[in-house]
C-alpha positions in Angstrom: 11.5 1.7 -1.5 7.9 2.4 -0.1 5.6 -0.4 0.0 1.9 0.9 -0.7 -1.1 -0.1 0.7 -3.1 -2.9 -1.3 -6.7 -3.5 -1.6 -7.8 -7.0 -0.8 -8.2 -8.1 -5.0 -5.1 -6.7 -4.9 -3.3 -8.7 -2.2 -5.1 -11.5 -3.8 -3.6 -11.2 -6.9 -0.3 -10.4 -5.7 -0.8 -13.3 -3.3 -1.1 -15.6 -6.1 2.2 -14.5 -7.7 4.3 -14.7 -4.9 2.7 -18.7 -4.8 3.9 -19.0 -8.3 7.7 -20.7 -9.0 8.1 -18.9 -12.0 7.3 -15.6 -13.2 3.7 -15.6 -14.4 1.7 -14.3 -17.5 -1.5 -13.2 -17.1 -3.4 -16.8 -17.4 -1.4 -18.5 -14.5 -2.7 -15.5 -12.3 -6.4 -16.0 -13.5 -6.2 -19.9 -13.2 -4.7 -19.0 -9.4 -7.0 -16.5 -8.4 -10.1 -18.3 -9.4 -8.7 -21.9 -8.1 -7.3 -21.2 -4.9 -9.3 -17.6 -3.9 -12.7 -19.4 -5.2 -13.4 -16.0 -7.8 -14.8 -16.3 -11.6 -12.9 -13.3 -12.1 -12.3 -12.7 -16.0 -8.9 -11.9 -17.8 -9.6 -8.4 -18.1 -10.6 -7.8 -14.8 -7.2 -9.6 -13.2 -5.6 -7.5 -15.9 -6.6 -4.3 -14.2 -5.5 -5.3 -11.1 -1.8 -6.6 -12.5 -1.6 -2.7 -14.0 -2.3 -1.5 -10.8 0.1 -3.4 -9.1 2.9 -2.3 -12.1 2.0 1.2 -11.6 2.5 0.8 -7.7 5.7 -1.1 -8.2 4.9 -4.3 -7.2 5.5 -5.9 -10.3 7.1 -5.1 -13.5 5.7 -6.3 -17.0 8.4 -7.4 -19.0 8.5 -9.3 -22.5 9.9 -12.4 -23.0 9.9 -13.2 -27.1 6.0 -12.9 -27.5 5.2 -13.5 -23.8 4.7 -10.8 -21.7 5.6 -12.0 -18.0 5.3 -10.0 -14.1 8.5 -9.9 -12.6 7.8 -9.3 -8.4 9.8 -6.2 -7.3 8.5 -6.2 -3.7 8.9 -9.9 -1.7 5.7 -11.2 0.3 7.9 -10.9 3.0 8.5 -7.3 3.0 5.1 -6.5 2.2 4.0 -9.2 5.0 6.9 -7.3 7.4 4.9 -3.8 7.1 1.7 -5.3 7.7 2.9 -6.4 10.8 4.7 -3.4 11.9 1.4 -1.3 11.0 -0.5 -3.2 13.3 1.6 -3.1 16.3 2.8 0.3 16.0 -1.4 1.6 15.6 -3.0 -1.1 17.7 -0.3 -1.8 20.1 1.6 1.3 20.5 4.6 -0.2 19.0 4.9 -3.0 21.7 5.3 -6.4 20.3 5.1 -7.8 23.8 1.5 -6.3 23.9 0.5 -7.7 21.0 1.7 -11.1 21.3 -0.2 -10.7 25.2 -3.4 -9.9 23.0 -3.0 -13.0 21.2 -2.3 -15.1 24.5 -5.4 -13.4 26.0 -7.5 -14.0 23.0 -6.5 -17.6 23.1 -5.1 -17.4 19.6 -1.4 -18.8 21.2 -1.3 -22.5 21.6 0.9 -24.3 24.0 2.9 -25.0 21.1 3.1 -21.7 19.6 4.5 -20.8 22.9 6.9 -23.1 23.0 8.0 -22.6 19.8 8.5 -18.8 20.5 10.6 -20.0 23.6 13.0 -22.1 22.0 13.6 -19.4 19.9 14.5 -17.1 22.4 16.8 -19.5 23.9 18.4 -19.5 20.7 19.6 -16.0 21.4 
């Protein structure tokens, strides 16, 4: 399945429906959105972004009795996994140990971090 690029309302949106523990209508993703992301966004305008996400397979609309609901099709983690991968592989020319360097350098690695990647190599 290809994963599409998002916007940033749209990662927002879908953002706030992968934070959901159930699937959502449409005002648990406008109370979300506005709480959490600090927007005044209206109904219809979250609306536009939830068919854009349908129509890029992200979601699908489905209707429960009289309840329309968005089932996710594509897991924050996958989407979150070719974020990642797009970065390294343009910025870093596919090395993850150059991009994890890059953090160390810019100090964005903490002692801990770095421990924490060690144990988990030792796990191996």
């Amino acid at each position: 399945m290809k994963i599409e690029k998002l916007t940033e309302s749209e990662e927002l949106v879908m953002k706030s429906i992968w934070d959901c523990r159930k699937e959502p209508v449409l005002s648990d993703v406008v109370d979300r959105v506005n709480g959490f992301y600090g927007k005044d966004w209206k109904p219809q305008t979250v609306s536009t972004f939830l068919a854009k996400l349908v129509r890029k397979n992200y979601l699908r609309l489905q209707r429960n009795g009289k309840i329309y609901t968005y089932k996710i099709l594509i897991s924050e983690g996958a989407y979150r996994q070719k974020l990642y991968k797009h970065h390294v592989s343009f910025w870093h020319q596919n090395s993850m140990s150059n991009f994890v360097m890059e953090m160390f350098d810019n100090g964005d690695l903490t002692k801990e971090d770095l421990e924490g990647l060690k144990a988990k190599i030792d796990e191996l």
